[in-house]
N, C-alpha and C positions, 0 to 999 in steps of 0.2 A: 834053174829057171828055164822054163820052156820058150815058143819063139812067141805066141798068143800074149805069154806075161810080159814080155818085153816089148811088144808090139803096145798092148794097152798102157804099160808104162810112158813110153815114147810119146805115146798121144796125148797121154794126158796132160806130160810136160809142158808139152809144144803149144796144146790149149791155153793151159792154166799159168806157163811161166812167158811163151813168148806169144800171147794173145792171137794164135792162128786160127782161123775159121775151122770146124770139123770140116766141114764140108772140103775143104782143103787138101785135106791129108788121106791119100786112098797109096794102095802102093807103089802105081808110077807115078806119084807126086813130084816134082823136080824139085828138092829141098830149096832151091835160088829164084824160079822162074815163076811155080803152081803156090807156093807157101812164102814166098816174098824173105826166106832168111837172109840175112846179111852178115857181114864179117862180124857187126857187134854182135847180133843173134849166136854165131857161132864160139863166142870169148864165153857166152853165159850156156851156151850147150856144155862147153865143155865142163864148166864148173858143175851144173848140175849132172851130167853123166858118171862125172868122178862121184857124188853124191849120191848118186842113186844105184850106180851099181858098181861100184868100186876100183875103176880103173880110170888111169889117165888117157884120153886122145892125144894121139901122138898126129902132129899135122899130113908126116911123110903116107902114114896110114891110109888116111883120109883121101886120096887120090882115086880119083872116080868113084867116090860115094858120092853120086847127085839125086837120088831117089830117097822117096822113105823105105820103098823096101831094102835096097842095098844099103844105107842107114842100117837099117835092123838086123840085118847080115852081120854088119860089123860087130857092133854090140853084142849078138847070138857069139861069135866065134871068140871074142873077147873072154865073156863070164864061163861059158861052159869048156 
């Protein structure tokens, strides 16, 4: 999966499952500050990320992903 499919996947998520404005989500998005995610937002990322592309988010991982681009880092370095 390239970083463009994982990117449009992400987005689409984030639209369609955690009702984020597009206009919202560009790559220095602050996933907490610019996109309003919250700890519950992030219980239901995680379920869907497992979902979608087949791994679990480990929380210890997750340390300084506060972007969407660094967000898509993760995931890119996770599947490939």
């Amino acid at each position: 999966m390239n970083r463009v499919e994982i990117e449009e996947k992400v987005k689409a998520f984030l639209i369609e499952e955690l009702e984020i404005e597009e206009e919202n989500i560009f790559p220095e998005a602050k996933l907490k500050a610019d996109m309003g995610i919250d700890s519950l937002d992030f219980v239901d990322i995680v379920v869907i990320v497992e979902r979608n592309f087949g791994f679990k988010i480990k929380a210890e991982e997750m340390v300084g992903v506060d972007t969407f681009s660094k967000f898509c880092d993760y995931i890119e370095s996770k599947v490939n």
